[in-house]
Each structure stands twice: as structure tokens, then as C-alpha cells.
C-alpha positions in Angstrom: 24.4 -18.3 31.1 22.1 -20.1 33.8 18.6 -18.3 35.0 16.4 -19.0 36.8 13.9 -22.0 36.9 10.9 -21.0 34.4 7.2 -22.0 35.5 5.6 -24.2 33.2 1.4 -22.8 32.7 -0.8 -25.0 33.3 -2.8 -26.3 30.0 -1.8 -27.3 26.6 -1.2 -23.9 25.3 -3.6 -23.3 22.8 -5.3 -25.9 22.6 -8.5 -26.9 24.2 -9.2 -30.1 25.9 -11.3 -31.3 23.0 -8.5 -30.4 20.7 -5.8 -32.2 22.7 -8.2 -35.4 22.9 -9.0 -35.3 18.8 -5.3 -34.8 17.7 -4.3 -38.1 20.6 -7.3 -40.2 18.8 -6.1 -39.5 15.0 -2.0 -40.3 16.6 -1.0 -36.8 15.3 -0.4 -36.1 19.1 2.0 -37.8 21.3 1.5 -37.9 25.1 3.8 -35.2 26.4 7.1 -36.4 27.5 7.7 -34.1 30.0 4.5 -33.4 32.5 3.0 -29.7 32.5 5.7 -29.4 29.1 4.1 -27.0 26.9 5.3 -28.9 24.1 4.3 -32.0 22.4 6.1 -34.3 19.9 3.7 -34.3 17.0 3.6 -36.6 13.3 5.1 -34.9 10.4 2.3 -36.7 8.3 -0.4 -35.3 10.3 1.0 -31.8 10.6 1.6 -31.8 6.5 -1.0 -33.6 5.0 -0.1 -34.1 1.4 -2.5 -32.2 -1.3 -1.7 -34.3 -4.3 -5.1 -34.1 -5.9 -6.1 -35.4 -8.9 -7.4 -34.1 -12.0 -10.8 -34.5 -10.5 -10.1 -32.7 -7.2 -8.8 -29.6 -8.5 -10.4 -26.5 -8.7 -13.3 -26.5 -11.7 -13.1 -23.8 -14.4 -15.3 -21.4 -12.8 -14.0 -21.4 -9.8 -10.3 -20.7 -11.4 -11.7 -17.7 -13.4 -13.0 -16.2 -10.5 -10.7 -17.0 -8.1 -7.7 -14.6 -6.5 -5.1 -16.7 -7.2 -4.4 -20.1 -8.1 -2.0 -22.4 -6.2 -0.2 -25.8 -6.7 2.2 -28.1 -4.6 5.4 -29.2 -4.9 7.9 -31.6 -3.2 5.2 -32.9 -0.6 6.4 -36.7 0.0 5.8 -39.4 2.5 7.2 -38.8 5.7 7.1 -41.0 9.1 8.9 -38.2 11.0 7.9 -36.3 14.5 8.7 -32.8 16.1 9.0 -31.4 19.0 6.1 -28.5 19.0 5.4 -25.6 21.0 1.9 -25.4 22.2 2.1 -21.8 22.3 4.2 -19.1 21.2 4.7 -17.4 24.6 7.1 -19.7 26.2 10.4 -21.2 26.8 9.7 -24.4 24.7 9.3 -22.0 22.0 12.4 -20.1 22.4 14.7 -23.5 22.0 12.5 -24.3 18.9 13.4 -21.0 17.3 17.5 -21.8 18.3 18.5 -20.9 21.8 19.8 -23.1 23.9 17.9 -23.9 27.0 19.4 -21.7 29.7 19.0 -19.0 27.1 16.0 -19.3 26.3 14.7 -19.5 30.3 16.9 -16.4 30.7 14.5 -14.7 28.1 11.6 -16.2 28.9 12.0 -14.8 32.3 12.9 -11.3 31.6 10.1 -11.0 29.4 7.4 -12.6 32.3 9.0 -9.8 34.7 8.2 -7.1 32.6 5.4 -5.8 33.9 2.3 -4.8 33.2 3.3 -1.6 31.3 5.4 -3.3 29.1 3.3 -4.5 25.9 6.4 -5.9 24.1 6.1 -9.1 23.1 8.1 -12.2 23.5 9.6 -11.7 20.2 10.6 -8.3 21.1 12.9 -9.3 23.5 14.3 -12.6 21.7 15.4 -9.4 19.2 16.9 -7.2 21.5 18.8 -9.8 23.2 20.6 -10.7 19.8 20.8 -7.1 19.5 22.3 -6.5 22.8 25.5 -9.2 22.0 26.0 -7.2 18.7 26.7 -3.6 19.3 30.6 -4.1 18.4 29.6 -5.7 15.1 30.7 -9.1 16.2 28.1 -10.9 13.9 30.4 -9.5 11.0 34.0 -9.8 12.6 33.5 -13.6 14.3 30.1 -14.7 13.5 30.2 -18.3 14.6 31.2 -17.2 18.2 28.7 -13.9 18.1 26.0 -16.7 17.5 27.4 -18.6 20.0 27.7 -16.1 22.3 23.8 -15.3 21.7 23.2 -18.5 22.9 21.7 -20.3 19.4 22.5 -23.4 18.6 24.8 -25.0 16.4 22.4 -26.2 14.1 21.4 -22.2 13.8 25.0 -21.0 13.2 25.6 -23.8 10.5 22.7 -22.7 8.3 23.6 -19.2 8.4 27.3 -20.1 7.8 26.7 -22.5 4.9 28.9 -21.2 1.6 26.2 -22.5 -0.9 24.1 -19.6 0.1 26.6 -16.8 -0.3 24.4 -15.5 -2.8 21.6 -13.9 -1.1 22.7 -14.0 2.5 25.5 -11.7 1.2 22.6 -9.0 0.3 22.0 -8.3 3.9 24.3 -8.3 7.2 24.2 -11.3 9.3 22.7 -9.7 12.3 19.8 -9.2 10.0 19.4 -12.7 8.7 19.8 -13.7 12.4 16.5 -11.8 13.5 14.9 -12.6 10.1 14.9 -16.3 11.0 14.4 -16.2 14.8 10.9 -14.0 13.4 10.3 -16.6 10.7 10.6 -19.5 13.0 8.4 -17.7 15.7 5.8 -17.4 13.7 6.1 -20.8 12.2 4.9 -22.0 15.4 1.8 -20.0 14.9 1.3 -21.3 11.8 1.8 -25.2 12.7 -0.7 -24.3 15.7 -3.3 -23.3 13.4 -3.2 -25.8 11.2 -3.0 -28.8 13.9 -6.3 -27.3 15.5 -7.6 -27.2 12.0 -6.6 -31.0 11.9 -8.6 -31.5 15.3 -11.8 -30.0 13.9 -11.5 -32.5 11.0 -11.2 -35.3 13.5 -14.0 -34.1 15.8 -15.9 -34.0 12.5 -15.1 -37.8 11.0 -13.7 -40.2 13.6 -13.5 -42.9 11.2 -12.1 -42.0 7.6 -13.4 -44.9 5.2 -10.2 -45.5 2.9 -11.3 -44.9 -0.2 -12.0 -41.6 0.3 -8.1 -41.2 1.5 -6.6 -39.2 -1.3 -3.3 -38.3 0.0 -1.6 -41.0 2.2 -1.6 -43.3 5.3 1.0 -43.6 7.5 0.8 -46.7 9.6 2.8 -46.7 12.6 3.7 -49.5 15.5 0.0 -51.0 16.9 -0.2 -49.2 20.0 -0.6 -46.0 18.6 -3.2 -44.8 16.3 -3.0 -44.5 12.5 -2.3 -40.9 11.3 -4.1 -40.2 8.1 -5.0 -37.2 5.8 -7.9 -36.9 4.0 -7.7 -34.2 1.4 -11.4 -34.5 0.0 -11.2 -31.1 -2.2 -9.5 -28.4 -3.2 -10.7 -26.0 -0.5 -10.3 -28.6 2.0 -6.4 -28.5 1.0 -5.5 -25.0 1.2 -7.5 -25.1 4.3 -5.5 -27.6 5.6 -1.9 -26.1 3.9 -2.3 -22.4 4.4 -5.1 -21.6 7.5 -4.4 -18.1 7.0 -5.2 -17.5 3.6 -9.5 -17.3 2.3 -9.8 -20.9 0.7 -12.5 -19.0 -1.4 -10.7 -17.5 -3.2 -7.6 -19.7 -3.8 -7.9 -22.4 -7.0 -6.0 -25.2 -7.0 -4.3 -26.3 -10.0 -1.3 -25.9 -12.3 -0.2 -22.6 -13.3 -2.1 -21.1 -16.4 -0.2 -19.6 -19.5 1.4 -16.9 -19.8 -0.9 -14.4 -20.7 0.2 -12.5 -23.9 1.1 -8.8 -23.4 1.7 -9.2 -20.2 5.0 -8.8 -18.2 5.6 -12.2 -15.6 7.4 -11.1 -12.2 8.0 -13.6 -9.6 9.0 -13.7 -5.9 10.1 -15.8 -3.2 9.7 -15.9 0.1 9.0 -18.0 3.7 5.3 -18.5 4.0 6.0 -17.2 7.3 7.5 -14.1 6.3 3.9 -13.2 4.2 1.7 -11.0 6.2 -2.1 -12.9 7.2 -3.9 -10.5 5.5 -1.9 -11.1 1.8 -5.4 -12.2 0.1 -8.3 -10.3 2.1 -11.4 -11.9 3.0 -12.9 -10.5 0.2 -10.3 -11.9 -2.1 -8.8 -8.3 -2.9 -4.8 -8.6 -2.7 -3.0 -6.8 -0.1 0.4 -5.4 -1.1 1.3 -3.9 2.0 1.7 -7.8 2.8 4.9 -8.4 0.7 6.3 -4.2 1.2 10.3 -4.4 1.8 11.1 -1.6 4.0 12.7 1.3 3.5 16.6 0.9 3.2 16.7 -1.5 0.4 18.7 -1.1 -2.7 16.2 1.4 -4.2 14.0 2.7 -2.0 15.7 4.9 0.7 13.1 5.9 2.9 9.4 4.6 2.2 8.3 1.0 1.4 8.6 -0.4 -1.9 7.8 -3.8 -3.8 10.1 -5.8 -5.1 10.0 -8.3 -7.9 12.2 -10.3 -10.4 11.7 -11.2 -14.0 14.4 -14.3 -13.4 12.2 -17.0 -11.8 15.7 -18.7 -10.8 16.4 -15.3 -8.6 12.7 -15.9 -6.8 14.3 -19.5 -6.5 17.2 -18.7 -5.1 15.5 -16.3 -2.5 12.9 -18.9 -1.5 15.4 -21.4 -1.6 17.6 -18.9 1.5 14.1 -18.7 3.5 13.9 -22.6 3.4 17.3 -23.3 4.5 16.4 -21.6 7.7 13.1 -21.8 8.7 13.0 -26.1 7.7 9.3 -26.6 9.1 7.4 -23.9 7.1 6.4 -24.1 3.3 7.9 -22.0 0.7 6.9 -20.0 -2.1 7.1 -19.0 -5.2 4.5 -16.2 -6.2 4.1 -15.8 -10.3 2.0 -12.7 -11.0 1.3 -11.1 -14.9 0.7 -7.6 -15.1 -0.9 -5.9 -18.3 2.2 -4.5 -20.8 -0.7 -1.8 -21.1 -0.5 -0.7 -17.5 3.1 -1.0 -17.4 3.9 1.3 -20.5 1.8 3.7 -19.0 4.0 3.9 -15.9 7.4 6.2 -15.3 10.1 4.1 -15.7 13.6 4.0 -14.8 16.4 2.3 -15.4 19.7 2.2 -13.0 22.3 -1.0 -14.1 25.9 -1.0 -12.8 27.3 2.6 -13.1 28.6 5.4 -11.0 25.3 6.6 -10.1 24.1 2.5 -9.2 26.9 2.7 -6.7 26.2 5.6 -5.4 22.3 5.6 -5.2 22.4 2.2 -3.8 25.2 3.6 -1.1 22.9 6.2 0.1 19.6 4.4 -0.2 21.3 1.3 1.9 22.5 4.7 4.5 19.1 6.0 4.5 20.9 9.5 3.6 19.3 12.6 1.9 19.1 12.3 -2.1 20.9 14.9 -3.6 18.5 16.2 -6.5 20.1 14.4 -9.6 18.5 11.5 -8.3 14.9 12.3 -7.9 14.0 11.2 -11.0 14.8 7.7 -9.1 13.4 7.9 -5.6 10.6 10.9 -6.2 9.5 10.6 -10.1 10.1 6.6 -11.0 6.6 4.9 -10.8 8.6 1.8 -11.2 12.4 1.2 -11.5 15.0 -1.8 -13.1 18.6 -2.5 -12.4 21.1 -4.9 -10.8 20.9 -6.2 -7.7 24.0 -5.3 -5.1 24.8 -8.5 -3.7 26.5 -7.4 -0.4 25.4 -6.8 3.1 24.3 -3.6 4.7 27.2 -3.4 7.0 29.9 -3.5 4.6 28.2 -1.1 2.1 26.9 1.5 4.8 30.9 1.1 6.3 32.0 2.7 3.4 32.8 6.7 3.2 31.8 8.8 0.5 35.1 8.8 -1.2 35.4 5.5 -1.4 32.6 4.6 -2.7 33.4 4.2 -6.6 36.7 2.8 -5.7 35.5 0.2 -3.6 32.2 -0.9 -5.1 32.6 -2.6 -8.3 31.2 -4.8 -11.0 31.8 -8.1 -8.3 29.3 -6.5 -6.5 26.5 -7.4 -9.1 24.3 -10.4 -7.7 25.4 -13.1 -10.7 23.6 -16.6 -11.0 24.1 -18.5 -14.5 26.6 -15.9 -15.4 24.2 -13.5 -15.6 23.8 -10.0 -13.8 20.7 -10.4 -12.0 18.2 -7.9 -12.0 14.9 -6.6 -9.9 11.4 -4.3 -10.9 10.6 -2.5 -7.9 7.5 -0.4 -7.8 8.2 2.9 -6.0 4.9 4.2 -4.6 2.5 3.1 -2.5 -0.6 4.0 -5.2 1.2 2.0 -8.2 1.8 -1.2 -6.1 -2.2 -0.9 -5.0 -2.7 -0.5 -9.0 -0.7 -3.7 -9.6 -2.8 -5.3 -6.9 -5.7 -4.7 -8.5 -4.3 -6.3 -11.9 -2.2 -9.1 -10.6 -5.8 -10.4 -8.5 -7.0 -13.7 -10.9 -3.6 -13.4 -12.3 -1.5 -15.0 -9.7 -0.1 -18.5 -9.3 1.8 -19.6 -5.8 3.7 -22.6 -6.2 3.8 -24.3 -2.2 6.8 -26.1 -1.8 7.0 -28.5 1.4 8.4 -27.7 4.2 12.1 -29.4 4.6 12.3 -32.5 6.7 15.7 -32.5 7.0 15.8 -29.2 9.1 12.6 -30.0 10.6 14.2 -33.1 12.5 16.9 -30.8 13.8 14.8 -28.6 16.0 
């Protein structure tokens, strides 16, 4: 596919002059390559400075017992790496950062700058509908390396997707769906390293010269003509600040997880910190569930949101483990709340392992079909609900007819990791999950896990 020659924008995207200048003095920034390119090759080690704190630097009692959640960091090593960067998320640089090839991503770029001024769709909307538009024969599920291919994503794209080690969860969902889950992920991503880089300029504009001692992370000392690229993580605040823009460093504590509380149930989930909304912890340190909702069309819930959890941390692992593959240059995390045994006794609960009526509920949920009545004490009475995961795609569950539905569903469907049938607690209704909100606030850990350098050097 060849269109037509994109115009580059004036600027540095969104950065402002003073920005540009502090993130060139601290070496974070390289010049651009490419004049008028809104994109700049930027230090790993100044985009993710490390928050190994000490003892000393971590969050004091206090401020743990008051605080939303705690948080710690894993996996965060030295690295002397660079990336390519968009400078903003509206553009054609940012389209080959997310996987398309160039003259797909001008092709794109283009049809979305002719729009017009009726059209509020954004630039995502149209990266979605194009990989929607090469799919409406199902060739993701027939051929999917040459349907990717044919969507014009690169080969780095189509190997992550296609990689056996993850059969496990990317076989929950069809491909076409993983395909526009990453392209989002990685399009926000961008927004996400943006923030944080002009959070990294408003550190330099605010101490030009770092004395060493008070470096507690690391220094990374490149080739004499270009400037040093340090981190200086000088508190806890200062490191979710610098990690996570998007979330209320007042409220966040830094330090290793707390005990498990008795009577209390522990649920975990993973996920992209891309794919968690802004507003997860509120300014005022309330928790947002809507921020984490799966939408309708899951395994349970058939047509309204629902929350869904895991009591098997390696599940949660597993997941997050999925989002990392394919979105390499955003964290991960693992989210750890404890809910009162109290509160959860005095919900409805139901139970649905592998059975006839698993495989069929989970048919018709997946087909977003009516409920006959026998299962309203699922979908209409359940405050909360437990049972196996179905470990296969959308497409080949929803392909199935009614008849052949207990024939063709069975027991290898069952997500299985250790040799175990896996399991999930969803909560069913909006008013329960704001309930759990309320007790899971100052009894939450997120484990950060750094972002992967091996797929960030592929972009």
C-alpha cells in the first residue's frame, strides 16, 4: 500500500520549547534525526528512572496507614538503551511505533487528517477500523500471520501474537481482539512515556546540577559529547511521580506488600498499566472500579460490566505476563487487594465449575444471547460468582450452534496452569464492586514490574 506523502507539524509535539531544551541538557533527548520528525530517539535510563529506595526512602508508617494503596517495584535494572519516541500521539510516527509499517501508517494518518471537521473520531478510531476492515472474512482466525500482514503490522507485531508460550491466555480471546487490544495499549503508552518525560523536564528545570550523593538510583554515563543522564529518586512520592504520572502520589505508599490480613479473602489481577483507566485512584484517593470493569461478553457477565479477579496469583501472572509481551515499553502490574470475609459472606454467591450449564452459560454469555430463566440465579441474583475459566477465543466459542455445544466444549476447554483448573471471582453488579472499592482502599498492594527492554528495542 503506498499513500500519499504525510505533512510533518511543525513543533515538538507536545512538548514546549523549554521542555525540549531541559530533556537535551539532562541527555534524555537526542537531537532529532530526521528534521521537522515528530519523533525523538530518547535514553531508556532517563525515561525509566529506577525507584530502588532504601529502607529509609520508603513511605513512613503513617503515611502507609493512610494511604490508598501501597506500591513496590520489581525488575527495574540498568539499561544504556534508546527509543524511537513519538512526540505526540496524533501522527504518523506514532502509528509505526504502535506496528504498522510506514506506508500504512501514512495511509492512516491521512485518512484520518481528511476527515473533516464533523468527524470527532480519533486517530485510534481509525487505526481500529482499518484492522477491522481487513477482517470481515475472519482471516485473523483462518491465516493470521498473512491477515496481520495484510493489515500492514510488522513482523515484530505478528511474532508476539503468534508466540506458542502464550497459548494460555491469548487463546481466551480471538485474535482480532488481541490485535486491537495491543495497538490501544501501545497508543496510549505513548501518552504515558510523554507524560512522564515532561515530568523529567520539570525535574531538570528545577536542579540543573544533581550533587551525587543525593543520586539514589543510578547513573548512566555515556560517550563525552553527550550529557550524563541521571535519575534522582529523592523520595517516595517523587518515585511514583516519576513511574506512574497518572496516578495521586498522595495517596500511593511505597513499600513492600503488608501481610495478609486475617479473615480476609486475597484476589489479585494483572494487567498493562496502559490498559488501567487515569482515574483508577481518584484525587481524593477513593478507588474507582469502573477503571478495571471487563465489558460485557465475558465468561460470566453477558450483557453489563463486571469485575474480574483471581484467587491464583500465578493466573494474575500469567495475564500480566500476556500484556507485557506486547506492549514491551510500558510497566506491568500485579494488583493484590484483601476484602473483609465479613463483607464477602454477606454477599450472594454462586458457584458455576465445568458442567453442562458452565458450557452453556458461558456459550450464551460469550453470544451476548438472552438468558433463559434457570440461569438468573447467575447473571440477575449472584452478587458475586466462582468457576473455571474457558480458555478459548470468542470466535471459536460464539461459531458453535446450540446443539453442539455440549459435544464440542469439554473439560480441555478449562484454562489449566500447574495442573490445575484455574479459576476467577467476578463481582456481578455495579453497587457490589463500588462496595469492594470502598474495602479494598488502604488494602491494596501494586507490584510495578519494568517495562521490557527487549521489546522496547524493537519498536
Amino acid at each position: 500500500m503506498s499513500g500519499p506523502s504525510v505533512p510533518v507539524p511543525e513543533g515538538s509535539g507536545v512538548y514546549s520549547a523549554e521542555e525540549v531544551s531541559s530533556l537535551e541538557q539532562q541527555g534524555i533527548f537526542a537531537r532529532p534525526s530526521v528534521p521537522r520528525s515528530l519523533k525523538r530517539t530518547v535514553k531508556l535510563a532517563g525515561l525509566f528512572p529506577s525507584p530502588t529506595l532504601s529502607s529509609a526512602s520508603s513511605s513512613s508508617s503513617s503515611a502507609r496507614s493512610s494511604a490508598s494503596a501501597s506500591m513496590s517495584f520489581r525488575s527495574y535494572t540498568f539499561t544504556n538503551g534508546e527509543v524511537d519516541l513519538p512526540t505526540t500521539q496524533e501522527s504518523s510516527e506514532a502509528l509505526e511505533f504502535i506496528g504498522f509499517n510506514t506506508p500504512t501508517a501514512n495511509h492512516i494518518f491521512s485518512r484520518w487528517l481528511a476527515r473533516g471537521d464533523g468527524n470527532p473520531d480519533g486517530l485510534i478510531d481509525y487505526v481500529l477500523a482499518h484492522v477491522r476492515g481487513r477482517n470481515q472474512n475472519g482471516e485473523t482466525r483462518t491465516n493470521p500471520r498473512a491477515a496481520m500482514n495484510a493489515m500492514g503490522l510488522l513482523q515484530e507485531f505478528s511474532e508476539v501474537h503468534l508466540d506458542p508460550g502464550n497459548a494460555e491466555v491469548r487463546d481466551t480471546e480471538t485474535m482480532i481482539f488481541w490485535i486491537q487490544d495491543t495497538l490501544t495499549m501501545r497508543y496510549k503508552t505513548i501518552d504515558l512515556c510523554n507524560r512522564r518525560l515532561k515530568r523529567a523536564a520539570a525535574r531538570g528545570k528545577r536542579s540543573k546540577k544533581v550533587k551525587r550523593e543525593s543520586i539514589t538510583s543510578y547513573v548512566w554515563t555515556s560517550e563525552p559529547s553527550v550529557p550524563e543522564v541521571s535519575a534522582t529518586i529523592d523520595g517516595p512520592e517523587e518515585a511514583v511521580n516519576a513511574i506512574l504520572p497518572r496516578l495521586p502520589a498522595s495517596h500511593i505508599a511505597v513499600g513492600s506488600a503488608g501481610p495478609v490480613l486475617p479473615y480476609h479473602i486475597v484476589l489479585y489481577k494483572g494487567k498493562s498499566a496502559a490498559e488501567v483507566g487515569e482515574d483508577f485512584i481518584m484525587p481524593g484517593g477513593s478507588v474507582n472500579m469502573a477503571a478495571i470493569a471487563t465489558a460485557p461478553g465475558g465468561d460470566f457477565n453477558c450483557d453489563r460490566r463486571a469485575w474480574y479477579w483471581t484467587e491464583e496469583e500465578a493466573v494474575a501472572e500469567k495475564y500480566r505476563g500476556w500484556a507485557a509481551e506486547r506492549n514491551g515499553l510500558a510497566e506491568s502490574w500485579i494488583i493484590r487487594v484483601q476484602i473483609p470475609t465479613s463483607f464477602m459472606s454477606r454477599l450472594r454467591r454462586e458457584e458455576l465449575n465445568y458442567s453442562t450449564d458452565w458450557k452453556e452459560y458461558i456459550w450464551l454469555c460469550r453470544k451476548q444471547l438472552m438468558l433463559p430463566s434457570k440461569f438468573n440465579k447467575f447473571a440477575e441474583e449472584a452478587d458475586v460468582m466462582c468457576g473455571h475459566i474457558c480458555s478459548r477465543d470468542n470466535g471459536r466459542v460464539t461459531s458453535l450452534k446450540k446443539e453442539e455445544v455440549h459435544s464440542q466444549i469439554t473439560e480441555r476447554w478449562v484454562m489449566r496452569l500447574n495442573n490445575n483448573r484455574n479459576t476467577r471471582i467476578v463481582f456481578m453488579k455495579a453497587n457490589v464492586a463500588n462496595e469492594v472499592a470502598s474495602h479494598v482502599c488502604g488494602n491494596m498492594h501494586i507490584t510495578v514490574i519494568a517495562a521490557l527492554e527487549r521489546q522496547t528495542s524493537q519498536h
